[in-house]
DRENPA-3360 file (N, C-alpha, C; in nm, 2 decimals, always signed):
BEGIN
1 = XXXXXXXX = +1.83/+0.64/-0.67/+1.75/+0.74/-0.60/+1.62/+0.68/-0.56 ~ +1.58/+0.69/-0.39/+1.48/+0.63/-0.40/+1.31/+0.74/-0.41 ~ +1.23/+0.66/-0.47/+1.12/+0.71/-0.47/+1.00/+0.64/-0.40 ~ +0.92/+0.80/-0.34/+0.77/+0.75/-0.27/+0.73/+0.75/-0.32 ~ +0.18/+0.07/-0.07/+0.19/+0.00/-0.04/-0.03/-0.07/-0.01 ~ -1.53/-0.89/+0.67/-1.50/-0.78/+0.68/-1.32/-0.77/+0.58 ~ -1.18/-0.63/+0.58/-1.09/-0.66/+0.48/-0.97/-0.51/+0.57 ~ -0.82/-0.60/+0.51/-0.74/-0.53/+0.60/-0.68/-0.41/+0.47;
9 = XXXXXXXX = -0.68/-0.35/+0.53/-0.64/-0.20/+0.44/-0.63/-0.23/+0.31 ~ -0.74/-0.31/+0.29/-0.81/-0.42/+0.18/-0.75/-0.42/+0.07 ~ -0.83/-0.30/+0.06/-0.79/-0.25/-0.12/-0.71/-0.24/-0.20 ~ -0.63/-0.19/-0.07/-0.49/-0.11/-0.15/-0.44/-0.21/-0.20 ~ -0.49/-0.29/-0.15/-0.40/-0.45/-0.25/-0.47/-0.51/-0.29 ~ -0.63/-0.52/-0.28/-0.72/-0.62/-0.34/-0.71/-0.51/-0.47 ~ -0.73/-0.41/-0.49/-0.76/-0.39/-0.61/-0.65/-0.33/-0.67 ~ -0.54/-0.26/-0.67/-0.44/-0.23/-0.72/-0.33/-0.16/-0.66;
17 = XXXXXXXX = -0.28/-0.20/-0.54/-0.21/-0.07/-0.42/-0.09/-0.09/-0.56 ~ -0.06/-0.18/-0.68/+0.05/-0.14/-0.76/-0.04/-0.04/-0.88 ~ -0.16/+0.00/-0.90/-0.16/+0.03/-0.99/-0.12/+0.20/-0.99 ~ -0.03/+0.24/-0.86/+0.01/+0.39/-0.86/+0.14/+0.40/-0.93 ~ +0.19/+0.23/-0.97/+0.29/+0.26/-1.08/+0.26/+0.31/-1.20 ~ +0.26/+0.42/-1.25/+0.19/+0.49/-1.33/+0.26/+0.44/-1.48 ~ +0.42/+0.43/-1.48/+0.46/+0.39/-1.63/+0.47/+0.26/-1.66 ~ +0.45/+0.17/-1.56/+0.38/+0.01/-1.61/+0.30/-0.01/-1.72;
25 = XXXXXXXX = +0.34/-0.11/-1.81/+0.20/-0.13/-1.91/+0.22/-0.31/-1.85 ~ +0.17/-0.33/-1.94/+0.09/-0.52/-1.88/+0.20/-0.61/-2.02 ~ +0.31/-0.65/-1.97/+0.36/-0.79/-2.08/+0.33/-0.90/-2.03 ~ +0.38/-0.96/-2.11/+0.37/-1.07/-2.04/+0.47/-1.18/-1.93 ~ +0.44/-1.17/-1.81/+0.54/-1.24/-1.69/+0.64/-1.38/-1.73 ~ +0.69/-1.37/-1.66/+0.73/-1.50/-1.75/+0.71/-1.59/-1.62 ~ +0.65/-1.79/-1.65/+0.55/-1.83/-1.62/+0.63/-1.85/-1.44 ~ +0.72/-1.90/-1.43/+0.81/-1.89/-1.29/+0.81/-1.84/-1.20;
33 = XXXXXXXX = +0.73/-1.68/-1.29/+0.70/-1.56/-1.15/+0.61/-1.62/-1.11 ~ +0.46/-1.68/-1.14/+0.31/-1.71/-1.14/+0.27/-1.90/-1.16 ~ +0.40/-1.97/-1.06/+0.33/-2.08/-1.10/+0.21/-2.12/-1.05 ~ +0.13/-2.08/-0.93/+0.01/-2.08/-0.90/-0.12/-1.98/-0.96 ~ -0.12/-2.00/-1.09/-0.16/-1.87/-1.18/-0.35/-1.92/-1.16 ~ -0.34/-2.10/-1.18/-0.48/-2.13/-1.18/-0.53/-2.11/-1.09 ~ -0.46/-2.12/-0.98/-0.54/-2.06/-0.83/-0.58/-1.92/-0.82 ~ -0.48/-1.86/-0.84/-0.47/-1.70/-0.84/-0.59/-1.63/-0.90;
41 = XXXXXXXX = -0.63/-1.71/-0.99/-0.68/-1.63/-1.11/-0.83/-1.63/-1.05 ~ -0.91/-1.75/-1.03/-1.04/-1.74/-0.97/-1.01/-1.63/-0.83 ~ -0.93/-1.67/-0.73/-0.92/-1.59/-0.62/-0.93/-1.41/-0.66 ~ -0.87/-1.37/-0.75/-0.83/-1.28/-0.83/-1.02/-1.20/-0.86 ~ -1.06/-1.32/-0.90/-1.20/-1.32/-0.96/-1.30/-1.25/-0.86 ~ -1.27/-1.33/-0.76/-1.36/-1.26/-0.61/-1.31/-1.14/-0.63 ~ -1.19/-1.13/-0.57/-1.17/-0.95/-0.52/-1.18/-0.87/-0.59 ~ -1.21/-0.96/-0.73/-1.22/-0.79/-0.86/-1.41/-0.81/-0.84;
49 = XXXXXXXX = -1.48/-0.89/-0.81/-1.64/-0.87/-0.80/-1.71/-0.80/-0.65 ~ -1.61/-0.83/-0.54/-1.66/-0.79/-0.45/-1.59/-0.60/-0.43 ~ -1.46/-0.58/-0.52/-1.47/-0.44/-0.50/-1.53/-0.38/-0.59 ~ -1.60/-0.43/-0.73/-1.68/-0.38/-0.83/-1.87/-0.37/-0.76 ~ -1.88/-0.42/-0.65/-2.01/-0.41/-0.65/-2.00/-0.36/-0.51 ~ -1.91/-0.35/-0.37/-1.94/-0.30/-0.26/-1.77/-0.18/-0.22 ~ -1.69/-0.20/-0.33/-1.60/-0.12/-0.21/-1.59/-0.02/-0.33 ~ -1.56/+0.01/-0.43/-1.55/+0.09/-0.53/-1.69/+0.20/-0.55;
57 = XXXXXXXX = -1.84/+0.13/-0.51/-1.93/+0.23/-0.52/-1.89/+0.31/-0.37 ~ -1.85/+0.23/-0.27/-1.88/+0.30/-0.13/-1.75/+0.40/-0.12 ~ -1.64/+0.41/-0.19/-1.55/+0.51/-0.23/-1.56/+0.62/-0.33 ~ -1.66/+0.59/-0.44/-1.70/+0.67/-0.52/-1.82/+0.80/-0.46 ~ -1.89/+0.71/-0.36/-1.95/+0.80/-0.28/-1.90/+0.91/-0.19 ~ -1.84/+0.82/-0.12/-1.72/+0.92/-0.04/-1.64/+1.03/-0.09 ~ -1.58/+0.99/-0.24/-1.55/+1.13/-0.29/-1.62/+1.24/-0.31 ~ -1.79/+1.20/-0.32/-1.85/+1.25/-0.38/-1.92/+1.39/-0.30;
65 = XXXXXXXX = -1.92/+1.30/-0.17/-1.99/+1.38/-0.07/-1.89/+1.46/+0.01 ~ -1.75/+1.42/+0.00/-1.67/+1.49/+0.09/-1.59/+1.60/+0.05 ~ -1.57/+1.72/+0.13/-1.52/+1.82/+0.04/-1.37/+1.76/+0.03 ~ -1.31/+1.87/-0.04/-1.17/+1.82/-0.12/-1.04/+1.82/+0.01 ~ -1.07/+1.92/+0.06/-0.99/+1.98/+0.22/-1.00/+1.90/+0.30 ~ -1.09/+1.79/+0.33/-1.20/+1.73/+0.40/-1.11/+1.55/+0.39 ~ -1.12/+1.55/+0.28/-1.08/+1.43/+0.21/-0.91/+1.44/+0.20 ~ -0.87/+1.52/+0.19/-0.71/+1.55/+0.20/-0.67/+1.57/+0.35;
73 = XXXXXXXX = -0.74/+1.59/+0.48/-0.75/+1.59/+0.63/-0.72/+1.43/+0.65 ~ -0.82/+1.40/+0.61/-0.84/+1.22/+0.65/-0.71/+1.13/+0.59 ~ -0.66/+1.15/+0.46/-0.54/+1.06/+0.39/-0.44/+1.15/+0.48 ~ -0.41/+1.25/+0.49/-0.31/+1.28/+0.59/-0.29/+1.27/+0.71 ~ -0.40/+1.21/+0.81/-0.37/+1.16/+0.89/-0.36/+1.01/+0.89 ~ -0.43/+0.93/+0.84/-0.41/+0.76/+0.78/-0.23/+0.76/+0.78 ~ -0.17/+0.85/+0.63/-0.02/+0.85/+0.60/+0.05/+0.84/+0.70 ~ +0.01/+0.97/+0.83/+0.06/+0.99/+0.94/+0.08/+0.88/+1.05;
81 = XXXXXXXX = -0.01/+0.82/+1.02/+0.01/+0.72/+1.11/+0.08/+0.55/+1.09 ~ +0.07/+0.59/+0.95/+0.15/+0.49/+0.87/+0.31/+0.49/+0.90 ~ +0.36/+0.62/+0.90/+0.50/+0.66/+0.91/+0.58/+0.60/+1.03 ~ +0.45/+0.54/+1.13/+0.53/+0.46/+1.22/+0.60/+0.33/+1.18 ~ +0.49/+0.24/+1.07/+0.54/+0.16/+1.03/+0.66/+0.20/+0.92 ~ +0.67/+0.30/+0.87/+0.77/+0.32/+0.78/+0.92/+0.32/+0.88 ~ +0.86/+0.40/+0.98/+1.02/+0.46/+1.07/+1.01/+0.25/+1.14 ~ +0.98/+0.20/+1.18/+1.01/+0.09/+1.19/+1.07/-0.01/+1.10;
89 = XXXXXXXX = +1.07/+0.01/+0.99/+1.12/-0.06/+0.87/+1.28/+0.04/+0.82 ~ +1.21/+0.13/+0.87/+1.34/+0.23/+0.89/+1.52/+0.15/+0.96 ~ +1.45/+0.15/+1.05/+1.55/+0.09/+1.17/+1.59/-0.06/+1.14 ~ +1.51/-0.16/+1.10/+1.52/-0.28/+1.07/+1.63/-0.29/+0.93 ~ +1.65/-0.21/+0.87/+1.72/-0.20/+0.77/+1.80/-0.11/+0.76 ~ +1.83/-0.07/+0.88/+1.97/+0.01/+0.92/+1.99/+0.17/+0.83 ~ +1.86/+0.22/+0.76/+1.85/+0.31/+0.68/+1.85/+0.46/+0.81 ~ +1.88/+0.48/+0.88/+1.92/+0.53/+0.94/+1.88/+0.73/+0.92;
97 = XXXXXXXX = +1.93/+0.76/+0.83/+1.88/+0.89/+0.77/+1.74/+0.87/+0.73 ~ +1.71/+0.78/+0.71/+1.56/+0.79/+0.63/+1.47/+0.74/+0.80 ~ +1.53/+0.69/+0.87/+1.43/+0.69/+1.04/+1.42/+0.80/+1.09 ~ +1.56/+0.90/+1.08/+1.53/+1.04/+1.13/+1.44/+1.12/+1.07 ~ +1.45/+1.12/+0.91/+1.36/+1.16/+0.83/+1.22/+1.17/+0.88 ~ +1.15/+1.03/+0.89/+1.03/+0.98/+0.92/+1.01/+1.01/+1.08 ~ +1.13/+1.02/+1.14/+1.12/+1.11/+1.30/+1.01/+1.21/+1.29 ~ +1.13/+1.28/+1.20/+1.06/+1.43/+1.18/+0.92/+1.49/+1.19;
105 = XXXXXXXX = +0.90/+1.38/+1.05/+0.78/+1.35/+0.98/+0.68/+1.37/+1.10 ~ +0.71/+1.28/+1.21/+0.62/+1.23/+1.28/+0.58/+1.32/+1.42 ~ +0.67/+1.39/+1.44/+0.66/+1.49/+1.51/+0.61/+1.64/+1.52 ~ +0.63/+1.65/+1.39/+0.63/+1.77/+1.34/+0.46/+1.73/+1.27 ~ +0.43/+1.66/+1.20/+0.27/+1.65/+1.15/+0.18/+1.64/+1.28 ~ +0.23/+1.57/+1.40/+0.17/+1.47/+1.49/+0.12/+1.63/+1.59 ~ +0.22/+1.71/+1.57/+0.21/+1.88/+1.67/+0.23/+1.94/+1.61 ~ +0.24/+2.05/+1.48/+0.21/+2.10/+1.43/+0.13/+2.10/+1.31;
113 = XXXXXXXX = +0.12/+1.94/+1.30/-0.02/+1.92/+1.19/-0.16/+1.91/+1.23 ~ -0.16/+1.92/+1.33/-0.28/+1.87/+1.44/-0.33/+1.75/+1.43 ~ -0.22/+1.64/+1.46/-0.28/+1.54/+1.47/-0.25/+1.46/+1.32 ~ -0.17/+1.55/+1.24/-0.16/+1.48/+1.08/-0.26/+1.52/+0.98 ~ -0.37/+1.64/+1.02/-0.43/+1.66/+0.94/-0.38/+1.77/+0.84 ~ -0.29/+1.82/+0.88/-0.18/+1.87/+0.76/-0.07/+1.79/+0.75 ~ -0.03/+1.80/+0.60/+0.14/+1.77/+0.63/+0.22/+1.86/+0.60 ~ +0.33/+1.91/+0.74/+0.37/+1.99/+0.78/+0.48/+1.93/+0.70;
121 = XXXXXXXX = +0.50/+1.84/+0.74/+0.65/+1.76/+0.70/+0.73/+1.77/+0.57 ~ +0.57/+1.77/+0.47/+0.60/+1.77/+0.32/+0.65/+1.93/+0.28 ~ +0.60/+1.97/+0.33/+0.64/+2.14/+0.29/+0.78/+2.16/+0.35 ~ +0.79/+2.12/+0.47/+0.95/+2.11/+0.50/+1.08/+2.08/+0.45 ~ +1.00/+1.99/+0.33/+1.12/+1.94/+0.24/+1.15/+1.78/+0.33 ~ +1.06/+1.72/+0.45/+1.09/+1.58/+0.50/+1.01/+1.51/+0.41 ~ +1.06/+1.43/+0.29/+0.98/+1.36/+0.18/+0.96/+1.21/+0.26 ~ +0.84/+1.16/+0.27/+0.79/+1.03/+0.30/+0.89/+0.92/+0.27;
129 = XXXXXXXX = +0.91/+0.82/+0.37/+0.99/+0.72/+0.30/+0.85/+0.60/+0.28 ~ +0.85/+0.49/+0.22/+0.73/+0.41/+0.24/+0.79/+0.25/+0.24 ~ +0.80/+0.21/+0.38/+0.87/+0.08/+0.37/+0.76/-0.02/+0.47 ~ +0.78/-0.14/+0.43/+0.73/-0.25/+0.53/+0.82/-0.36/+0.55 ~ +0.79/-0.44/+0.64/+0.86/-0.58/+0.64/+0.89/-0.68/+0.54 ~ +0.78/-0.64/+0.45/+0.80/-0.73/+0.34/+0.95/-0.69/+0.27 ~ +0.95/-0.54/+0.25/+1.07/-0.47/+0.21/+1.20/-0.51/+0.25 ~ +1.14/-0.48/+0.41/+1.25/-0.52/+0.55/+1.31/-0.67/+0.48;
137 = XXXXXXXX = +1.26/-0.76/+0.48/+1.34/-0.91/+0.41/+1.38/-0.90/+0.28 ~ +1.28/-0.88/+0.23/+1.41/-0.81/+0.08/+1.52/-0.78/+0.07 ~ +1.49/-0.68/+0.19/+1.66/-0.63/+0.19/+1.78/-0.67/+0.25 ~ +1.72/-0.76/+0.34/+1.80/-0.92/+0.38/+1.82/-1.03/+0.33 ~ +1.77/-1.01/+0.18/+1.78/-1.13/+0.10/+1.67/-1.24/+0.09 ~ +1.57/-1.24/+0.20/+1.52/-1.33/+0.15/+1.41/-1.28/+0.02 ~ +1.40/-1.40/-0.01/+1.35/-1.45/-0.18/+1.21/-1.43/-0.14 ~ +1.16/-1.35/-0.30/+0.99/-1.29/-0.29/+0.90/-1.42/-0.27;
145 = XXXXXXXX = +0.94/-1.56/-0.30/+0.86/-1.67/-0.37/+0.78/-1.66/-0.50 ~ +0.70/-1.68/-0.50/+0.57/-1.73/-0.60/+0.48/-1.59/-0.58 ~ +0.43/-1.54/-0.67/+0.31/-1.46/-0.68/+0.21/-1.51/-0.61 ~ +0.11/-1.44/-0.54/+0.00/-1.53/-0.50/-0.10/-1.42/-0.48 ~ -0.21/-1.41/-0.52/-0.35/-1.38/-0.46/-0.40/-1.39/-0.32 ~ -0.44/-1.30/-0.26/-0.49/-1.34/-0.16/-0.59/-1.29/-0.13 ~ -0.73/-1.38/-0.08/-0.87/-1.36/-0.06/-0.85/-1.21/+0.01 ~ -0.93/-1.10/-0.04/-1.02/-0.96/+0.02/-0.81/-0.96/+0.01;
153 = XXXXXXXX = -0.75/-0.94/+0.00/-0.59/-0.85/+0.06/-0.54/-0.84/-0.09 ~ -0.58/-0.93/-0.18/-0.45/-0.88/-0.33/-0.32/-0.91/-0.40 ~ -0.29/-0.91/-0.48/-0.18/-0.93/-0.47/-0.11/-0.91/-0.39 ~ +0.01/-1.04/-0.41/+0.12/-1.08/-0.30/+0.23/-1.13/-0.35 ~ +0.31/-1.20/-0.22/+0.41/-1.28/-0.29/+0.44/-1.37/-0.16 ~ +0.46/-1.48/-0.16/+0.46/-1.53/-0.03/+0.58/-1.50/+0.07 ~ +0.67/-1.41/+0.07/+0.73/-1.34/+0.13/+0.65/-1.22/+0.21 ~ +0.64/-1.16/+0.08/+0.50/-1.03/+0.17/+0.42/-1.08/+0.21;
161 = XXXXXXXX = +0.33/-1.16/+0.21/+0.17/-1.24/+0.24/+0.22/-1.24/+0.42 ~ +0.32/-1.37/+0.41/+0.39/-1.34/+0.58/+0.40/-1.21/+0.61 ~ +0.52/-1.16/+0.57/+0.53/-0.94/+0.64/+0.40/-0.90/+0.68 ~ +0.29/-0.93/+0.62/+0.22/-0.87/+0.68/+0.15/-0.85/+0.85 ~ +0.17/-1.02/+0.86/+0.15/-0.97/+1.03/+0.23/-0.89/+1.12 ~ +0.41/-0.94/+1.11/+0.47/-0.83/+1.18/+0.47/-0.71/+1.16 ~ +0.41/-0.63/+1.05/+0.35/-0.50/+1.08/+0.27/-0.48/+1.12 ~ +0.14/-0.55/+1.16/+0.03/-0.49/+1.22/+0.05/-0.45/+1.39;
169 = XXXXXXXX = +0.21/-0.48/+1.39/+0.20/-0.46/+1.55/+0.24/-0.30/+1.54 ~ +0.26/-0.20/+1.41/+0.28/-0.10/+1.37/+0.18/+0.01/+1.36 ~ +0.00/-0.08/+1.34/-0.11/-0.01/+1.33/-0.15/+0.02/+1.45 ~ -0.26/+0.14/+1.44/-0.30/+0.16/+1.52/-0.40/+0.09/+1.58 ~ -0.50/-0.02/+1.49/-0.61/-0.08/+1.52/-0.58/-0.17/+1.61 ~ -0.43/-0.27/+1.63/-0.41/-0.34/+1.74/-0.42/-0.30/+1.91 ~ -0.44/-0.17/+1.89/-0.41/-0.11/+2.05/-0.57/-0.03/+2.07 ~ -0.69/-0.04/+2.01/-0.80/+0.03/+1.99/-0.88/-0.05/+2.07;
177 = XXXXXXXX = -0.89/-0.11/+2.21/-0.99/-0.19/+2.27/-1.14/-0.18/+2.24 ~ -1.21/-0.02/+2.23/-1.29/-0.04/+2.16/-1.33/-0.08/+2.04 ~ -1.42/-0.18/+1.98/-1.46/-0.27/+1.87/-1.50/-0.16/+1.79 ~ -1.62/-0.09/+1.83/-1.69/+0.02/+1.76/-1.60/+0.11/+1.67 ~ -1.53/+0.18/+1.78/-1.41/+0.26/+1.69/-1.30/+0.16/+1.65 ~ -1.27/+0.08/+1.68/-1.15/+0.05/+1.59/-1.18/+0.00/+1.47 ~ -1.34/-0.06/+1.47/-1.40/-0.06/+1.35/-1.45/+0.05/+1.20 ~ -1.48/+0.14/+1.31/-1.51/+0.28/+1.22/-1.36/+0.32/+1.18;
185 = XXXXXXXX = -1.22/+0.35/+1.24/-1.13/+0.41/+1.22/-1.09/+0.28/+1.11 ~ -1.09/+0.20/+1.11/-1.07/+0.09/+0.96/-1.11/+0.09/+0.86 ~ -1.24/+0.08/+0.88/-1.35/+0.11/+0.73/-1.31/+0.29/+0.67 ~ -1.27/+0.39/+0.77/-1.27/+0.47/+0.70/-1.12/+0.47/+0.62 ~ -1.01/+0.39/+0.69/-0.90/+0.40/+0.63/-0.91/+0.30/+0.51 ~ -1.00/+0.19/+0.51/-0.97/+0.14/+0.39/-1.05/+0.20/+0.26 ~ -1.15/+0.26/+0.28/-1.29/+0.38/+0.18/-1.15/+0.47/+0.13 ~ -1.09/+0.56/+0.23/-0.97/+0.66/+0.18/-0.88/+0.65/+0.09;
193 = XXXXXXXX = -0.82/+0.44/+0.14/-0.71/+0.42/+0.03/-0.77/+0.38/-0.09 ~ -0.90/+0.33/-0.07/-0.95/+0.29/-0.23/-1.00/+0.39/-0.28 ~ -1.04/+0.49/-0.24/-1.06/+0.62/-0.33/-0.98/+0.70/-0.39 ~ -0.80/+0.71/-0.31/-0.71/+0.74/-0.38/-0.68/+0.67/-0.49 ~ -0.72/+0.53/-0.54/-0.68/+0.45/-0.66/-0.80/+0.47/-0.76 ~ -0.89/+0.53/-0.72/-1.00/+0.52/-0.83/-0.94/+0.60/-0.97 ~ -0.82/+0.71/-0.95/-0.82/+0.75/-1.08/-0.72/+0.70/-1.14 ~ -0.66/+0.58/-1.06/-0.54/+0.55/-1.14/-0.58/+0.41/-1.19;
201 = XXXXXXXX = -0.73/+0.34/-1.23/-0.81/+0.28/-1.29/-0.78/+0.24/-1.44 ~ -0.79/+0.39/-1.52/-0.77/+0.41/-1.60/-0.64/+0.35/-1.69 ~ -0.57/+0.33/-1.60/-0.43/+0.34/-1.63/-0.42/+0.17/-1.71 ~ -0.49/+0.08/-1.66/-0.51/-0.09/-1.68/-0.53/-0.09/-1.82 ~ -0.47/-0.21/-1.90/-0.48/-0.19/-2.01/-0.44/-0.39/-2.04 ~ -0.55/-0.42/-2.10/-0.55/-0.57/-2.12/-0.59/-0.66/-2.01 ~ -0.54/-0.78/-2.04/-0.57/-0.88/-1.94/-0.53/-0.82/-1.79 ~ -0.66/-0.78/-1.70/-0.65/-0.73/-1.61/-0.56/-0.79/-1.50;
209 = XXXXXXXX = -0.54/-0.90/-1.48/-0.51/-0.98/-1.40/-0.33/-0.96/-1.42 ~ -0.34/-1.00/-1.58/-0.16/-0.99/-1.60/-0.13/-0.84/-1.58 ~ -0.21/-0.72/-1.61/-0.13/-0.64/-1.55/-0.12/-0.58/-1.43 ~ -0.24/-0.63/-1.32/-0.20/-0.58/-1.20/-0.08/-0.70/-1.16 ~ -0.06/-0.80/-1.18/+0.06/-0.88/-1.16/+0.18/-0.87/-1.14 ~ +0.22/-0.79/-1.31/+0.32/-0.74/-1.34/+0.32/-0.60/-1.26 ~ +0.24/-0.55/-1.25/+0.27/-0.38/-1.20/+0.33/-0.42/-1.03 ~ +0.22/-0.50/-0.96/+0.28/-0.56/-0.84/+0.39/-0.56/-0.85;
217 = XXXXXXXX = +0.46/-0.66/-0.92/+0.59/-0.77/-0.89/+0.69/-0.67/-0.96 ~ +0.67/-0.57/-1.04/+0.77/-0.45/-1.07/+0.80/-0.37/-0.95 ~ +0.68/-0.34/-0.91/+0.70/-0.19/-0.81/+0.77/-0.28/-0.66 ~ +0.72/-0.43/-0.65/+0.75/-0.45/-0.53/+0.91/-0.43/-0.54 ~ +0.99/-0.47/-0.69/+1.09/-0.47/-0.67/+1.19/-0.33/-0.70 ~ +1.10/-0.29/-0.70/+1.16/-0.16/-0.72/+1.19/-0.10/-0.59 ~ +1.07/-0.13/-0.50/+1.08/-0.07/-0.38/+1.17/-0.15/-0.25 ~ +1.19/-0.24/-0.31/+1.33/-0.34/-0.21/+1.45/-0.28/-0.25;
225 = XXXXXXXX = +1.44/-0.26/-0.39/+1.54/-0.22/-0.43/+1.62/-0.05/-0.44 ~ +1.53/+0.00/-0.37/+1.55/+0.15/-0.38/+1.56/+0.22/-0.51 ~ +1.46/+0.13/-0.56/+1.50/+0.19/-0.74/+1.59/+0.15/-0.83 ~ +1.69/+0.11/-0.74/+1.83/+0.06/-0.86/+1.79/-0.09/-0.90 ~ +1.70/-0.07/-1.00/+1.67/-0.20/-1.06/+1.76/-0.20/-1.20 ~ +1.72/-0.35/-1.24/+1.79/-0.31/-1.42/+1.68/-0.29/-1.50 ~ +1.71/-0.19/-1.59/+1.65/-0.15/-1.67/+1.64/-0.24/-1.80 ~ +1.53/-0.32/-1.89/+1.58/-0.41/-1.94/+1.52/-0.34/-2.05;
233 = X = +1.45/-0.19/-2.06/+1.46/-0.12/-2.18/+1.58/-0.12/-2.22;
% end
């Protein structure tokens, strides 16, 4: 059963877009997932100093100042706009029920959400699917590679590291000719997604590095896999 991914929607992966795996704890990987571990590790080093001193305070603020309705308007439109790239990973992977799904989604938030600042969809009972390209090959078989770091973006795998450009033809910031706003509409989406992870901080336990790793390279596989992983409890 499946369940509901200057710096490019930075955070969510410089600093833990896996740490929303909530029942992860940190073992230890075994060394084949991470043979570029000495590289990783300083690279690793940057992104955990630069969101400790500039993206984590300027998210903390944001929560701080913004009302709660306010701040729940803005991630629901970001989501909303995301679901394009979902319904496109939709199609690419022949999931068919889950593109109508994310149809829905997108129609119904897009006009009766005003724009996505509700989600209409969720109360409807149309639950989010959350897929990308990186997924998309997964589910074609190609092979994750090597773990890898990547400067201001996060953990990766050199499978996803690639995916990522063929979705950005999915964002909205590619078609924004103005600089100004396509600038402002970025910074605020990447402030949004790192303030959704600030409470799930807590959750890290040990060698930081090995467990955002592991939580990555679990969830990624979980999410190619629609869940049916093995369970090696």
């Amino acid at each position: 059963m499946r369940r509901t991914g200057v710096i490019d929607r930075v955070t969510q992966a410089c600093i833990c877009a896996s740490l929303l795996l909530a029942p992860i704890t940190a073992t230890q990987a075994a060394t084949e997932d991470d043979p570029w571990e000495a590289v990783n590790r300083p690279i690793f080093k940057f992104n955990d100093v630069l969101d400790t001193y500039a993206l984590k305070p300027l998210a903390k603020g944001y929560q701080a100042i913004t009302p709660q309705f306010v701040e729940d308007g803005i991630h629901n439109v970001f989501s909303n706009l995301g679901d394009v790239t979902n319904l496109a990973n939709d199609v690419l992977q022949l999931k068919y029920h889950a593109a109508g799904v994310d149809t829905a989604r997108l129609i119904v938030n897009t006009t009766f959400g005003l724009g996505g600042l509700i989600d209409v969809g969720t109360h409807m009972g149309l639950t989010r699917n959350d897929e990308d390209f990186g997924q998309t090959l997964g589910y074609w078989g190609v092979p994750s590679g090597p773990y890898v770091v990547i400067p201001l973006l996060g953990p990766s795998t050199v499978r996803d590291g690639l995916a990522r450009y063929p979705d950005t033809y999915t964002k909205p910031y590619r078609y924004i000719d103005h600089v100004p706003t396509r600038n402002t509409v970025f910074a605020a989406d990447v402030i949004d997604t790192r303030a959704q992870l600030l409470s799930a901080e807590k959750l890290i336990s040990g060698d930081k590095y090995v467990f955002i790793r592991n939580a990555y390279l679990q969830n990624r596989e979980f999410r190619v896999k629609d869940g049916e992983v093995e369970d090696d409890f």
